[in-house]
N, C-alpha and C positions, 0 to 999 in steps of 0.2 A: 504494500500500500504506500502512497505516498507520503516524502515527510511531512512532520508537521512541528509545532514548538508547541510545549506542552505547557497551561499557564500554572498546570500544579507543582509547586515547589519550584520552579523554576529549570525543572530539568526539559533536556529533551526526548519526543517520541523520535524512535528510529522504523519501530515499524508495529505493527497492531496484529498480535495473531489472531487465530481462528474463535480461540474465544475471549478475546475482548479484550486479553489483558496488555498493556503497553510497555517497551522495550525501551529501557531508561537509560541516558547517559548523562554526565556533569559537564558539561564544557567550559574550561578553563579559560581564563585570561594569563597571557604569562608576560615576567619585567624579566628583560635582559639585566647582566651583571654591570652595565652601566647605569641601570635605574632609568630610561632614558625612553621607553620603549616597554605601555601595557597593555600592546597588541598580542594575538594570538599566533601571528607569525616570528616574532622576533628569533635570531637562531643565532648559532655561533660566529658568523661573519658580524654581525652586531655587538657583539663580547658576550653573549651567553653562549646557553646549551643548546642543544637540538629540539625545538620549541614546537615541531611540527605537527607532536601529537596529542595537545591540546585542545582540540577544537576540533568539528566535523566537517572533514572536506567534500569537494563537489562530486565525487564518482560513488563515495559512499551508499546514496539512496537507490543508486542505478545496480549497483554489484548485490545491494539486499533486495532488491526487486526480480534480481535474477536468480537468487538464490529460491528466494520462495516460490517461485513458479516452476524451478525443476529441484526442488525439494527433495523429492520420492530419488531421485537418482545422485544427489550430492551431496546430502544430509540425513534422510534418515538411517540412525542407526549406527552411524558411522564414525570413527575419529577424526576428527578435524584441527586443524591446526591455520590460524589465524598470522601471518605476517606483517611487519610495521602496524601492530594493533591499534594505537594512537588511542584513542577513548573505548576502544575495544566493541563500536557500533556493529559491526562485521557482522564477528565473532560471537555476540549476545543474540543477535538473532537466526545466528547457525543456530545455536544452542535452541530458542524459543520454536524454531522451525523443525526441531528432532532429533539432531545428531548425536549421536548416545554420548560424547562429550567434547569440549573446544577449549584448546589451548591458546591461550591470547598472547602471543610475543612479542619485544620490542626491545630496544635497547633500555639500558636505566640509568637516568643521568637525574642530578638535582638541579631545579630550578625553581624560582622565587614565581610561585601561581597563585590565582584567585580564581574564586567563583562567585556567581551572584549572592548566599550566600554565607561567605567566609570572605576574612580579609587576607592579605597577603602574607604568605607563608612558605618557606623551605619546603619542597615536597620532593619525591621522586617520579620518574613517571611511571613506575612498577605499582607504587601504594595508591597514585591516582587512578590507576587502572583498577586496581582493585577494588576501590572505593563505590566502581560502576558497574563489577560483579556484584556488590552487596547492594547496591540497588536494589536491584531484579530479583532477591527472596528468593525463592527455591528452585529458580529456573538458573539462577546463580553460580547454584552446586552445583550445577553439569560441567562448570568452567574452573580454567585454572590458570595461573599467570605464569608464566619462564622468561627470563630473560634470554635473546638470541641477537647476536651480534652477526647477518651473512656473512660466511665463509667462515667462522669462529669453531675450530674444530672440538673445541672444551664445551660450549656448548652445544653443539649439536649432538656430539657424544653424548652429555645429560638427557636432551628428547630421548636422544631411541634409548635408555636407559626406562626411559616408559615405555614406550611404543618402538619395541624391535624391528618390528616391519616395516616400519613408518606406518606414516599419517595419510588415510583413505582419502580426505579433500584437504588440498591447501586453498587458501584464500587468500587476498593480498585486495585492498581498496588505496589510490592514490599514492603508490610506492614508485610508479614510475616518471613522477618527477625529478629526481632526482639525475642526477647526469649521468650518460650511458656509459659510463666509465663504471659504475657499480654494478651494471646490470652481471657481470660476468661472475659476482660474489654472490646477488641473488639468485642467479638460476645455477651455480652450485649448491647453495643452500635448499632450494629447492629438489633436484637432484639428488641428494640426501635426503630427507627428511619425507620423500614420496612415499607412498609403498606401492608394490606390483600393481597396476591397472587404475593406480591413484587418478581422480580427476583435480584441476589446478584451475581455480577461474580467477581473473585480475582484472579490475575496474579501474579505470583511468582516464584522464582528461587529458586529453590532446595539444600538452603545450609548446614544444617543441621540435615534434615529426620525428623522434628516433624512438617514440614507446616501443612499436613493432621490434626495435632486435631482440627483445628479450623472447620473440616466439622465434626468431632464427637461432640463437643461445641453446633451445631447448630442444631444438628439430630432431637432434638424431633420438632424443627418448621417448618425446610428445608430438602428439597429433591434433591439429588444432579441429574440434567438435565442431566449437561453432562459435560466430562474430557476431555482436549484437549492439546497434548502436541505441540510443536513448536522445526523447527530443527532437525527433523526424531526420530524416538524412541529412540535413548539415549541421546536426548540430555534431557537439567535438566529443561528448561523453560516450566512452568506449567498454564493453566486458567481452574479455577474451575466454573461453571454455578450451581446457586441453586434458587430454587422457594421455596416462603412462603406456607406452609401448615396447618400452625393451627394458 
């Protein structure tokens, strides 16, 4: 279902399941370490941390729209593991949507955030993720937080310390902005963390014209299912579906 902003408590809905109940998340404000800057973008080029996962970005609503509508084949049932979780919007509605459990990853860095809420505070962004698991009450328990650096062999040795075979769906919302210089570390980490015949879907916004190498990164293991754009044909919101093949 479509976003929407939720005026109870000030959280936001990410998405409304079948019965009624709404999928919550806290979106932050964060200051850069030069105090200078109480936007939700601020990042390390600005003297802070990696600030990006604060707040809900635009491919987000498009990647849980795609998720619910082939549910039965990406979610139920199944272990999921969530990348660049950021508010862990994804991830909470894998969970809400069936998959017997979701891992929310992301790196963990501290930084001085607020919410509507609370006043400004040291947090990390592992505890504020977490904070959006406890949200969500019992739909909560199906999720768990890990820290995962791509390409970071110590951790990704911890996943499959849960999950040997790897993770039946990966997911990934607004991770390829980032410069295609990284893409080679995510779809290692991906590549790891798959298991046999895993499906991989990634939602992203079109800002730069090099998303697409991260499906030629993955060719020789994955098959791309299927392209779906969001917003009628010109618009830039992108989810990409691929299936494990070797």
């Amino acid at each position: 279902r479509p976003l929407a902003r939720a005026a109870r408590r000030c959280h936001t809905v990410v998405a409304v399941t079948d019965d009624g109940i709404p999928v919550l998340v806290n979106e932050r404000r964060a200051q850069d370490t030069l105090g200078a800057d109480n936007s939700a973008t601020a990042n390390a080029s600005a003297g802070g941390g990696d600030l990006t996962g604060v707040r809900l970005w635009d491919a987000a609503p498009a990647l849980i729209q795609h998720l619910s509508k082939r549910r039965k084949r990406l979610l139920k049932g199944r272990h999921v593991l969530e990348l660049g979780s950021g508010t862990g919007a994804c991830g909470l509605a894998a969970a809400a949507f069936g998959a017997a459990h979701v891992v929310l990853s992301d790196l963990d860095t501290v930084s001085t955030l607020s919410s509507d809420d609370a006043g400004w505070q040291q947090q990390s962004t592992l505890s504020a993720l977490a904070e959006n698991v406890a949200l969500n009450g019992a739909r909560g328990e199906l999720c768990s937080v890990a820290e995962l650096r791509w390409g970071d062999a110590d951790h990704i040795a911890t996943l499959l310390e849960t999950r040997a075979d790897g993770f039946d769906t990966i997911i990934a919302s607004d991770v390829l902005y980032y410069p295609p210089e990284t893409y080679p570390a995510l779809a290692d980490t991906i590549r790891a963390l798959a298991a046999p015949n895993a499906s991989v879907a990634l939602g992203y916004l079109l800002r730069h014209s090099r998303e697409g190498e991260i499906v030629e990164l993955l060719k020789d293991d994955f098959e791309v299912v299927t392209r779906a754009t969001f917003g009628g044909a010109a618009a830039s919101t992108r989810v990409v579906e691929l299936r494990r093949t070797s």
